[in-house]
TIKOL-758568 format. One line per 5 residues: their letters; for each residue x, y, z of C-alpha. Coordinates in steps of 0.2 Angstrom, whole numbers, m for minus. Layout:
N
a) X Y Z  ...
//
This chain:
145
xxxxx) 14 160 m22  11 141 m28  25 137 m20  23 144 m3  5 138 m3
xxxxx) 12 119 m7  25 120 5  14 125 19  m1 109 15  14 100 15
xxxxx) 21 105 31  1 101 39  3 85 34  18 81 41  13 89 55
xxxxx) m6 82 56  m3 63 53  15 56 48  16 40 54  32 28 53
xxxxx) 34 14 43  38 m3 50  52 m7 37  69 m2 35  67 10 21
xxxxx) 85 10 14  83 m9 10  75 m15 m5  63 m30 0  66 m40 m16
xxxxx) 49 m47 m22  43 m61 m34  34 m60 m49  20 m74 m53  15 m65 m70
xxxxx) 20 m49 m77  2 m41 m68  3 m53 m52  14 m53 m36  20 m70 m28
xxxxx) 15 m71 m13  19 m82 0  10 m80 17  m5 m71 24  m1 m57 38
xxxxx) m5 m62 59  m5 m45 61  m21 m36 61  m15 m17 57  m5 m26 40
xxxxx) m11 m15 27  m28 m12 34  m22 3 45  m14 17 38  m2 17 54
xxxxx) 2 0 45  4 m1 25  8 m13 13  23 m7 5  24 m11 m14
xxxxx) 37 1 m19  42 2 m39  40 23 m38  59 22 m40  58 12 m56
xxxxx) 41 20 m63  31 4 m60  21 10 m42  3 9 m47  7 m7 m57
xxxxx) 17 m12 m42  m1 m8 m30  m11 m19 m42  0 m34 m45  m1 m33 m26
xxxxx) m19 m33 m26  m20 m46 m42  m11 m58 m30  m25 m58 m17  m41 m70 m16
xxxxx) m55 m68 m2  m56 m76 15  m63 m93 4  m54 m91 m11  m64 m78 m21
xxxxx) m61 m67 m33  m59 m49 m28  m62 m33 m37  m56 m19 m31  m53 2 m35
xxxxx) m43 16 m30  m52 27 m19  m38 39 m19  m23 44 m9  m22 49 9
xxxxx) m12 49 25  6 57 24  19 45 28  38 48 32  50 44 17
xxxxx) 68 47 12  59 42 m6  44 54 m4  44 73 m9  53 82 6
xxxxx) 55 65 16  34 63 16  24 54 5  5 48 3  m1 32 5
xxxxx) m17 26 m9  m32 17 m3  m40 4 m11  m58 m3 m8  m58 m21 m11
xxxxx) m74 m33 m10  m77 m51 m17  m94 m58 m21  m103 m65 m5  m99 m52 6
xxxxx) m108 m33 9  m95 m25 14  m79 m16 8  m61 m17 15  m51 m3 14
xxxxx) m31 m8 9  m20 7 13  m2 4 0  15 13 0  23 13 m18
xxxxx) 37 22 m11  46 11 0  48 m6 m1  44 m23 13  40 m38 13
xxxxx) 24 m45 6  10 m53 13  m9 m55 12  m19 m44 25  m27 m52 37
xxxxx) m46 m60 32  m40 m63 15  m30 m79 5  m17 m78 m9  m23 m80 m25
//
């Protein structure tokens, strides 16, 4: 019964709101390491959907070698606010079915993180892939650590 119950949520999702990634999922983006906690990062995104639309994800990858969530915050560690600030930042959870040859069943979800800086009242909402892997770039409205 579990089965048929998880099957069938699964099939809504897919159904309800995959979206297509805009990376070639077969090939492994291959990405640098500042620190052991910190992506290198090298250029800040022009596009305005760049991980700040969940039509649109950064993706981190690392699910494939057990190092996704570390892979979403080294990410995360190597972004600064618009003026250099220091961000904080926490997982508000996981949303938005996405299609995946590394997902379960070819889908998987994406995790949305709430980042903020100090200065500012509001709070972005950063939607990241850990199953697939692209290049890496700073979302729009923010700078590289």
């Amino acid at each position: 019964m579990k089965k048929i119950i998880y099957l069938s949520l699964t099939l809504i999702i897919i159904s309800c709101g995959a979206t297509k990634g805009v990376t070639d999922k077969k090939t492994a983006v291959k990405t640098e390491l500042r620190d052991n906690s910190t992506f290198l990062l090298k250029e800040i995104s022009t596009d305005p959907t760049y991980g700040l639309d969940q039509t649109n994800p950064i993706e981190v990858g690392g699910v494939d070698k057990e190092e996704g969530p570390l892979n979403e915050q080294r990410f995360l560690n190597a972004l600064a606010g618009p003026n250099g600030e220091k961000i904080s930042y926490y997982r508000a959870g996981s949303c938005c079915a996405v299609e995946s040859e590394n997902g379960f069943m070819g889908v998987a979800l994406l995790d949305n993180y709430r980042v903020t800086w100090d200065g500012t009242k509001d709070t972005v909402s950063i939607y990241i892939n850990m199953y697939d892997y692209g290049l890496l770039k700073a979302p729009v409205g923010f700078t590289i650590r």
